[in-house]
N, C-alpha and C positions, 0 to 999 in steps of 0.2 A: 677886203676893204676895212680901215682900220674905222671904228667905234668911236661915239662920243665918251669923252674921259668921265666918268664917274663921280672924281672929285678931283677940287683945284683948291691947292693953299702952296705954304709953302716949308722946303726942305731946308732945318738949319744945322749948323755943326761950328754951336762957341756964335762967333761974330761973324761968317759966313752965311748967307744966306740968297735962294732964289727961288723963283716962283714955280712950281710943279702940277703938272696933273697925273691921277691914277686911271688906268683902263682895265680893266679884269681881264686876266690874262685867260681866262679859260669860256668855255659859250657855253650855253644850254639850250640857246638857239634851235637846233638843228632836235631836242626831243618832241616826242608826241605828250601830247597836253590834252587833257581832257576838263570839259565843261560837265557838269551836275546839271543833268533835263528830266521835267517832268514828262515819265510817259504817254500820258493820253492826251496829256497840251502840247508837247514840245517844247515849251516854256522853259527858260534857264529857271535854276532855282535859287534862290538868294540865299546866305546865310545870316542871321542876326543874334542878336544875344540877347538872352530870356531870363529874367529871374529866378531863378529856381523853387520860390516858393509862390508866389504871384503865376509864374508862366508870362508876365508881361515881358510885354518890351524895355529893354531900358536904353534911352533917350544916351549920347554920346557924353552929355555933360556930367550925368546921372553914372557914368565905368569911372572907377577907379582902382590903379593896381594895388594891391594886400598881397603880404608875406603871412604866410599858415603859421603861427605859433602851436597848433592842435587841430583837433576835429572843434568849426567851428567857429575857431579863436582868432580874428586877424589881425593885422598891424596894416593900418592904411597911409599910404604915404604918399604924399601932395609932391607938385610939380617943384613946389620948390627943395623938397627934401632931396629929389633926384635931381636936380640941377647943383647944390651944394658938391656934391659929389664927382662931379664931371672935371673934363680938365678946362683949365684956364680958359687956352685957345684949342677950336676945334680945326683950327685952321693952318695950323702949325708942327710939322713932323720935326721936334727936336732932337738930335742923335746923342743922348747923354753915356752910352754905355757901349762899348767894344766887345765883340768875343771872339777868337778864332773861328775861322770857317770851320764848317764838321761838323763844330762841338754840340749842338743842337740838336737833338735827335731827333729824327724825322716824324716823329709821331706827336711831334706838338706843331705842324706846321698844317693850317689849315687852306686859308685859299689865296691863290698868289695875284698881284698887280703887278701893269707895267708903269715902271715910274719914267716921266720923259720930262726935259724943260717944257715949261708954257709959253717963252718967249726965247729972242735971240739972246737977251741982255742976259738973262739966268744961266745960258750955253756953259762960258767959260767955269763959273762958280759950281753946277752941276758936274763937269767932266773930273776940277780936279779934287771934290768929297768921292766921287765913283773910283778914279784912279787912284786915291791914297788908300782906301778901303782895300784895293784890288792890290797894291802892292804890299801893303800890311798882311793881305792875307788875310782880313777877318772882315766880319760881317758885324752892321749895325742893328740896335737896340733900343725900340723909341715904345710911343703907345700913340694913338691914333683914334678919332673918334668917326667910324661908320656905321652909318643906320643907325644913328641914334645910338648907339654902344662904344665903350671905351673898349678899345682892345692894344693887347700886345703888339709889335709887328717887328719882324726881321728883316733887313734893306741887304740885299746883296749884289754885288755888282755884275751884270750880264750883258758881256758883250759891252756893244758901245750904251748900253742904258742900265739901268738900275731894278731888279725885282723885290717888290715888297710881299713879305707874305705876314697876312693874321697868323698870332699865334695863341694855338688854344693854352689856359689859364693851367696852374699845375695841378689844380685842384679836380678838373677835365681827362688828367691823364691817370692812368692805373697802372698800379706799380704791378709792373711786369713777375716781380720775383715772385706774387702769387701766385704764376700760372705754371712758370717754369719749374717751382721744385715739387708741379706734378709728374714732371717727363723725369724719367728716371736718367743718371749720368752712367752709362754703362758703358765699355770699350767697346768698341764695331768690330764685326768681323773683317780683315785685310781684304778677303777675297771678295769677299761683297762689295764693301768701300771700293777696289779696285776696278770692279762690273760696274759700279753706280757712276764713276768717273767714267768710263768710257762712253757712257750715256749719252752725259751731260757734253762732254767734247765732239758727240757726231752731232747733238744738237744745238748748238752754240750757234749762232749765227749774230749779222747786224743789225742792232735796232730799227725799227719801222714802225711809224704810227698807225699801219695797215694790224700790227698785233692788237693793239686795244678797241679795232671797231666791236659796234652792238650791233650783233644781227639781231636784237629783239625789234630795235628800232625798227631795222627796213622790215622787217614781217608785219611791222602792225599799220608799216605804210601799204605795204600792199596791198592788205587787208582794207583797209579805208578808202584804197582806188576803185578795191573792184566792187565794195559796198555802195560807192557813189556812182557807179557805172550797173545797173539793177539788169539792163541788158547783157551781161555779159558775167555770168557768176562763175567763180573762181573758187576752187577748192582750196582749200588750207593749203599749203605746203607740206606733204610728207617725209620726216624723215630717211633718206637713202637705208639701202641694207646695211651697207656699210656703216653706217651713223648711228646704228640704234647699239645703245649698249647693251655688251655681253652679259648674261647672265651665269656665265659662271665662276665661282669665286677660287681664285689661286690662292692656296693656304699657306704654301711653302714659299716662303721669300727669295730663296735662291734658285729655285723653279722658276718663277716670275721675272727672276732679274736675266738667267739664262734663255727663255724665251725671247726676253724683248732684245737682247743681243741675238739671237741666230737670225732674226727676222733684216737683212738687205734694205736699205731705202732704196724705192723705186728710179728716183732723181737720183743728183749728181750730189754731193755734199755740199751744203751751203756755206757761205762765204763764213769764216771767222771775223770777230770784231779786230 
């Protein structure tokens, strides 16, 4: 069942323009949430914010956000210093910048929208910014203001609709070459390379969104059924024999890579992509 849209404004590019809404393409729905109770009441427990040298309360009118120049030192800044700053319209995804698909590297794309028209009239002006995007082959480049925050975001064309994703700032992203020129660059041995491919090709199969489920989830459902069920107590789930890892360490790499090739899959080989 599709979702109330998130947000409604609208999508321009130059002098085209129609009206849009976002739906969050992904759910959290479906995790275990936990409420903060007081033990011997039951009682939820509120959180509020305390002064730190008073311990009092302080009153909402009484919060205001500071940037730390030291231990100490703040810089307080009013509603309107933060609105100065904001965009014009927060209602308006302007597409002023192009880039090739690809080119984005996936590590600054944070969380995605489904962009769809709001009305029939927006239809025609929606399909052809998605289809000129989709035959240029590149993806658009706006900024966008949710939750209260200015952000990046990249529009790309999916199917018959449009995905928008936030994208984190570069300033968010780390430069990879620090971590890299700790792996040393050293040639592979052939025959291993040639073991480690054969691996990968009896394991290869089709994607399936059954790879990504969380079995934490359903165990702590479990657990919460049989806890509200006091007649009827349920022991954890034990791990199988099979399931518990091995404790012992294979030191030699070509040892390791030859074992897990002599070992036959049970089944039949699964489908390649």
């Amino acid at each position: 069942m599709a979702v109330r849209p998130y947000w409604r404004g609208y999508l321009k590019l130059s002098l085209v323009t129609c009206a849009v809404t976002l739906s969050p393409a992904t759910s959290e729905g479906g995790k275990v949430r936990f409420h903060t109770l007081n033990r011997k009441t039951g009682d939820r427990i509120r959180t509020r914010y305390i002064d730190s040298s008073s311990e009092k309360i302080v009153d909402d009118d009484d919060q205001a956000k500071a940037y730390a120049m030291g231990e100490d030192d703040y810089v307080i800044l009013e509603e309107e210093d933060l609105d100065s700053v904001q965009l014009e319209s927060a209602r308006t995804i302007d597409i002023d910048e192009f880039v090739e698909t690809d080119t984005i590297e996936w590590v600054y794309f944070d969380s995605p929208y489904f962009v769809v028209p709001a009305d029939e009239v927006g239809e025609e002006a929606f399909t052809v910014i998605r289809e000129a995007m989709a035959q240029s082959n590149v993806v658009g480049v706006s900024r966008l203001v949710l939750g209260n925050r200015e952000r990046a975001v990249m529009l790309q064309p999916w199917d018959t609709g449009i995905i928008l994703w936030t994208l984190r700032f570069g300033d968010e992203v780390r430069d990879e070459d620090e971590y890299w020129e700790k792996v040393d660059d050293e040639k592979v041995d052939k025959k291993m390379l040639s073991m480690v491919e054969q691996l990968i090709e009896e394991r290869t199969t089709a994607w399936s969104d059954a790879m990504v489920k969380d079995p934490v989830q359903d165990r702590l459902k479990e657990i919460i059924r049989a806890k509200a069920k006091p007649s009827k107590k349920a022991k954890p789930k034990q791990p199988a024999a099979d399931e518990e890892e091995s404790s012992s360490n294979v030191i030699d790499l070509m040892a390791a890579l030859k074992k897990s090739l002599e070992g036959k899959p049970e089944t039949t080989k699964r489908s390649r992509r």
